[in-house]
ZATORTI-443083 format. One record per residue: residue number from 1; residue in one letter; x, y, z of N, C-alpha, C, CB in turn. Coordinates in steps of 0.05 Angstrom, whole numbers. Glycine has a CB too. Example, Ala and Ser with C-alpha at 12.3 -4.5 7.8 and 13.67 -1.06 7.14 Angstrom:
// ZATORTI-443083
i/aa/nu/nv/nw/cau/cav/caw/cu/cv/cw/cbu/cbv/cbw
1/a/264/-114/156/246/-90/156/264/-66/156/226/-89/181
2/s/257/-45/142/273/-21/143/258/1/157/282/-12/114
***
This chain:
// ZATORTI-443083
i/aa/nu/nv/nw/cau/cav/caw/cu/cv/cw/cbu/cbv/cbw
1/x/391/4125/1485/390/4131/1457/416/4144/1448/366/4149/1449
2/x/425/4139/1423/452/4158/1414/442/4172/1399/477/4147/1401
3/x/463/4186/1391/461/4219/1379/439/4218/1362/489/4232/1360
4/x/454/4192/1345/448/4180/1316/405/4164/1321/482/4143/1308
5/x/414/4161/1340/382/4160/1341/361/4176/1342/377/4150/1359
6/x/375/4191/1360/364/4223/1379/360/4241/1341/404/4245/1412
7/x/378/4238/1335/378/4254/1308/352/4242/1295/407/4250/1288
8/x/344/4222/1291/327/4202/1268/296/4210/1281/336/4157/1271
9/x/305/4213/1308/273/4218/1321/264/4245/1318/272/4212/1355
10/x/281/4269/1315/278/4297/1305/260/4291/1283/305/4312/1297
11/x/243/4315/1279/218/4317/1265/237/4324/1234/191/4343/1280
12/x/252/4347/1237/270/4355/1211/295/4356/1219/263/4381/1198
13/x/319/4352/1203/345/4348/1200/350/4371/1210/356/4341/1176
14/x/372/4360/1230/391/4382/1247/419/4380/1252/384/4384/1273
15/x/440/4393/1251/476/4395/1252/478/4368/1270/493/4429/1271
16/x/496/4356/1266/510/4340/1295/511/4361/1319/545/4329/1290
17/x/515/4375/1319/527/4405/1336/500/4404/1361/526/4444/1309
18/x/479/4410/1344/456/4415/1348/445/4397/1370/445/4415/1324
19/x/445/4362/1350/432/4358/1366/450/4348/1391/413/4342/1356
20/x/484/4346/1393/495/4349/1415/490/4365/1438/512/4353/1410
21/x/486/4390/1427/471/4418/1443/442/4402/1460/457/4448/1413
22/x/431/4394/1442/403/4391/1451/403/4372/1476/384/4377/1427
23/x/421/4336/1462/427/4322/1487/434/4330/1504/439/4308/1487
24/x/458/4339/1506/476/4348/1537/453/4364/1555/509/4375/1532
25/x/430/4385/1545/406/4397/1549/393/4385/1570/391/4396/1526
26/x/386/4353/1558/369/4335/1552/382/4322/1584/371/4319/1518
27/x/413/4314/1581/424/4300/1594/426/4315/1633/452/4295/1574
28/x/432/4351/1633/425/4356/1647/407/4358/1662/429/4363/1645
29/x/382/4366/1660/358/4368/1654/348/4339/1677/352/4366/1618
30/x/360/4321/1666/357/4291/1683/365/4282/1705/364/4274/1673
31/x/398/4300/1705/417/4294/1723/433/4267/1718/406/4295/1748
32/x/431/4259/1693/445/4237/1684/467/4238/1667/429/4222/1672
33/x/472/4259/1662/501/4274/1647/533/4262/1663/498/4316/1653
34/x/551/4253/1640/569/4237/1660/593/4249/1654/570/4205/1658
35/x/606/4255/1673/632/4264/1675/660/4259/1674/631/4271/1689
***
């Protein structure tokens, strides 16, 4: 999913910032974060 998706699926509107914060979160979390 991209940001832009990840954002649309949020219940209420959030910064780009935010939901960058949230992914990378999201992306650790998995161990799928790429370097």
């Amino acid at each position: 999913a991209t940001l832009r998706e990840l954002g649309q699926v949020l219940s209420k509107p959030v910064s780009k910032s935010t939901v960058e914060y949230r992914w990378r979160k999201i992306e650790h979390l998995a161990g799928i974060s790429s370097e």
